[in-house]
N, C-alpha and C positions, 0 to 999 in steps of 0.2 A: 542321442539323448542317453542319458544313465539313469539307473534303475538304483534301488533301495540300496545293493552291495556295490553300487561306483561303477557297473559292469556297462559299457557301450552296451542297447540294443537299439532293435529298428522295431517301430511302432507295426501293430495288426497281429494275424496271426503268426504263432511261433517260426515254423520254417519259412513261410513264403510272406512275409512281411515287407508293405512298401507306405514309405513314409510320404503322405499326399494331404493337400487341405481341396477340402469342396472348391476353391476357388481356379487352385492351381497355384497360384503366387502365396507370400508371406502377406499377413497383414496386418498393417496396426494394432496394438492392443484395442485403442481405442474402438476400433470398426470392429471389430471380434465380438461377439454374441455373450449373451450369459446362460448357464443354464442350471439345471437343477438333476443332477443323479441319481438315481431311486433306485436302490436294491428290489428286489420283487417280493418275495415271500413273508408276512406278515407286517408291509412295510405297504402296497397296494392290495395285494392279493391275499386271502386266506390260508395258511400255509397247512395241507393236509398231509404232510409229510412230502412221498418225492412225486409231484404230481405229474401223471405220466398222460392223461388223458384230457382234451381239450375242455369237454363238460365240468372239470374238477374246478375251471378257474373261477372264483368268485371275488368279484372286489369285496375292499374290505369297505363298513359304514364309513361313507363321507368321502370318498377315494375321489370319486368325481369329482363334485364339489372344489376341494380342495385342489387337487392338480388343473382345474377349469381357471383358478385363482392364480396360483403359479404361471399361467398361459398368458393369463392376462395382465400381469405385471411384468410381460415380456423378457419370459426364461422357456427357455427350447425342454422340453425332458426328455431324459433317455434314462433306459434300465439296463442297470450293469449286476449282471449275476451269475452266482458259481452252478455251476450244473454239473458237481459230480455225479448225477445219476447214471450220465453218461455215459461216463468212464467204468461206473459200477454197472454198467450191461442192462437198466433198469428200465431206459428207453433210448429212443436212435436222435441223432441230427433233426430226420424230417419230421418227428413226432413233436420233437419241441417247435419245431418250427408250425405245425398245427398249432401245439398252444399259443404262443406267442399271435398266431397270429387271431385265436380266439380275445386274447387281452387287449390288444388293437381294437377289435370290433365291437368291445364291450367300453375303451372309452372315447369311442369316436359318436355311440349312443349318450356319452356323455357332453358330447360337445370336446374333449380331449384328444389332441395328438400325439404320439409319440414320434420323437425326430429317426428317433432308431431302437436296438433292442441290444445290448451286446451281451454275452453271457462265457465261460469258460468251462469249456468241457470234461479238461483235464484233472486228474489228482494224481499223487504221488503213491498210492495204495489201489489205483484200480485195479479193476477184474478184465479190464480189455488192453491190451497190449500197446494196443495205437494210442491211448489214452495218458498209459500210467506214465506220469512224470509232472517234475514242478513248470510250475508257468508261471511267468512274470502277468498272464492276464489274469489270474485269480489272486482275487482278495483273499488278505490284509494288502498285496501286493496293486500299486496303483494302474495298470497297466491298458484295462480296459476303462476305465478313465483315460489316459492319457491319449491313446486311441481316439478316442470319438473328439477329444480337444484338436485332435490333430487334422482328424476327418471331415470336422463341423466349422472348423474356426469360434472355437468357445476361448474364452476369457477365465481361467482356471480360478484366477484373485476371484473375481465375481460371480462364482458361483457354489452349488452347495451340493451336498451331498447327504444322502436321509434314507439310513437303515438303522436296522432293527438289531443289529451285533458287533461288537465292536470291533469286528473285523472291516466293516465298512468304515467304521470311523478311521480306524489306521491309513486305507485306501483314501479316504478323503482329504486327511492332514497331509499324507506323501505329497498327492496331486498338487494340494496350495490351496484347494476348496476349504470354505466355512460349513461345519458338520454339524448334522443332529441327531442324535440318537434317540430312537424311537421304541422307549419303556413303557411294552405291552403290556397291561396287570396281566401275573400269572409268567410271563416268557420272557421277564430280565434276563440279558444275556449278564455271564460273572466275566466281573473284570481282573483280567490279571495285572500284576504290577506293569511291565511291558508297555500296556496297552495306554495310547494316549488319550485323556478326556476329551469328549468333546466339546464343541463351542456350546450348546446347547442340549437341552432334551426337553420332551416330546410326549404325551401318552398316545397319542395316533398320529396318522397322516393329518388329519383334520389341526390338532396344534401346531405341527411342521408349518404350514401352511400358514398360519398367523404370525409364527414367528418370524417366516418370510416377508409376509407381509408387513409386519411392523418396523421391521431391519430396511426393508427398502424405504418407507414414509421417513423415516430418521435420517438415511442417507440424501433423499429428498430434501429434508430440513422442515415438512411437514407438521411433526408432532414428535416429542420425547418417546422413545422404546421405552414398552414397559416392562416391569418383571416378569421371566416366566412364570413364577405362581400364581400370575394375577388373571391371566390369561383364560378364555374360559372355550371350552372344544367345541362350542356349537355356535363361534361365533360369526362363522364363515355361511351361515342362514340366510338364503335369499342376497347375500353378497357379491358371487360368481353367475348368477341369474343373470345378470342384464349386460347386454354386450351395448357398450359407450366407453366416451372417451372419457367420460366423469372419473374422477378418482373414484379409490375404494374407501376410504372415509366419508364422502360426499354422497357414497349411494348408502351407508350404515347410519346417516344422519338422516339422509331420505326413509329409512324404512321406519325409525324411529319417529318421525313426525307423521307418517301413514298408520302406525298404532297409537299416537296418540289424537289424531284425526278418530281412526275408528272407536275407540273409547267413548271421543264427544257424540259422535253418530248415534253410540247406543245410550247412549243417557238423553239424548233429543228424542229417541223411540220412547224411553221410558217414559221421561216429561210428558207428551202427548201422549200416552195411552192412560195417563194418572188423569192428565189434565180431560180428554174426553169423558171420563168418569165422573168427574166431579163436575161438570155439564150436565150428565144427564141427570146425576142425582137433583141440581140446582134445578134443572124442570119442573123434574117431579115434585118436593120441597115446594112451587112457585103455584102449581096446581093444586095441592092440598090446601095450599091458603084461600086460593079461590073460593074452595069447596067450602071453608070455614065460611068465608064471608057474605057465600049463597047461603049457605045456613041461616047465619044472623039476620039476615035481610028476610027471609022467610018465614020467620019465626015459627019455624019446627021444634022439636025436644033440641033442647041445648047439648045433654052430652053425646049423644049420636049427630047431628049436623054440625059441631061447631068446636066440641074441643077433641074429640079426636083429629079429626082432620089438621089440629093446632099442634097437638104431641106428633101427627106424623114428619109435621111440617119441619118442626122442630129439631128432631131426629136427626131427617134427611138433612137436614143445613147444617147438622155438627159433619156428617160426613161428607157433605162437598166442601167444608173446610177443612175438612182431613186429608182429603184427598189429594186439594190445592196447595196444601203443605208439603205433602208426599213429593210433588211432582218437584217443589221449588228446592229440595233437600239434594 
């Protein structure tokens, strides 16, 4: 395989690199897997500079959610990420490998697997010797991409790739992946001329995740892909909740008719606590008339037995029709 500058190499790591698929044999495009790429750092995770300590990892809002969706639209994900910390002597091999395997365990709480984890240690300016030099597995460079396609039997056409700098996007367009770049308010990365646009963008993982979603309904033949400005981040809401075989459209139609179910619910509460109201008041109103007509029949003082009881009656019957209006309204 050839790399960005035409150069023959061999897929995995730099020196001891062996080029193999999960299978063992080649296989069809068609049989090949799709998956979805995720840079790590403000792309799932919160990026507090060089995070050396496994407590540091925090998913980012929606992170689950969102990659639970990707899962279930039948995309493998794997995290492809630069780890000069490394190299800058900031922390070891097994330390990341602590975190990493913190971030596994935080979205496996989400119901989220990850296929794998791959990450590049190297830079050309480290502080550790075993370190310092270029690598075809860091990005801009597609390398550890190419890797896991290799490793996993992925489908490169079909699948995406979704960071936060445009360094992932160059890695993604190398690979053959469809890109999206994910413009954090606050931590746009700047583009240089160089750097190729990507297919899309993004304000979190949460709109990635739509956009996926919608790309594949379209490729379906589902429903017309909409614009991304139209798109709204919180609409993956109780969508990656229910594990079936129902489309994701089909459960977004479902939760819509359960709010507008619960609406009716609460205006049938309303109706009947107006309508009980205006019951009691019509008792009452039905019993003061009594009391008139005992009066009249008696013949006691007229305005104490007969027309109060009449004004009360009165009263009370404007507002068990007020009432009955309220309810019908």
């Amino acid at each position: 395989m050839k790399n960005l500058f035409g150069d023959e190499v061999k897929l995995g790591q730099d020196e001891a690199a062996k080029e193999k698929s999960s299978s063992g044999e080649d296989l069809d495009e068609s049989q090949k897997d799709k998956a979805v790429f995720l840079d790590r750092d403000n792309t799932i995770i919160s990026d507090t500079g060089y995070i050396s300590k496994p407590e540091q990892v925090k998913l980012m809002p929606g992170a689950g959610k969102a990659l639970r969706c990707m899962q279930q639209l039948g995309y493998k994900l794997f995290v492809v990420t630069n780890q000069s910390g490394i190299a800058r002597g900031l922390l070891t091999e097994e330390r990341l490998a602590e975190i990493h395997s913190r971030l596994k365990s935080l979205l496996m709480q989400e119901g989220v697997e990850l296929e794998d984890v791959y990450y590049c240690p190297y830079h050309p300016e480290g502080e550790l010797e075993e370190y310092r030099k270029e690598s075809f597995q860091r990005k801009p460079a597609p390398g550890m991409i190419l890797q896991a396609a290799e490793e996993h039997n992925i489908a490169l056409e079909k699948s995406w790739l979704i960071g936060d700098r445009y360094r992932d996007i160059k890695a993604g367009r190398s690979a053959g992946c469809c890109t999206i770049l994910i413009n954090l308010p606050g931590n746009e990365d700047r583009k240089d001329k160089s750097d190729p646009p990507p297919d899309y963008a993004a304000v979190n993982i949460k709109e990635a995740a739509n956009i996926i979603m919608m790309y594949h309904h379209k490729k379906e033949g589902r429903h017309k892909v909409l614009d991304i400005g139209s798109f709204k981040a919180d609409g993956l809401d109780g969508l990656a909740d229910r594990n079936s075989d129902v489309s994701e459209l089909a459960k977004i139609l479902e939760r819509m008719e359960e709010n507008i179910l619960g609406e009716l619910q609460r205006g049938r509460n309303v109706f009947s606590k107006w309508k009980a109201f205006a019951v009691a008041v019509q008792v009452i109103s039905i019993a003061c008339l009594l009391i008139a007509l005992i009066g009249v029949f008696a013949s006691i003082n007229w305005i104490d037995s007969v027309l109060t009881p009449l004004v009360f009656a009165a009263v009370l019957q404007l507002m068990a029709i007020s009432a009955y209006m309220i309810s019908k309204s």
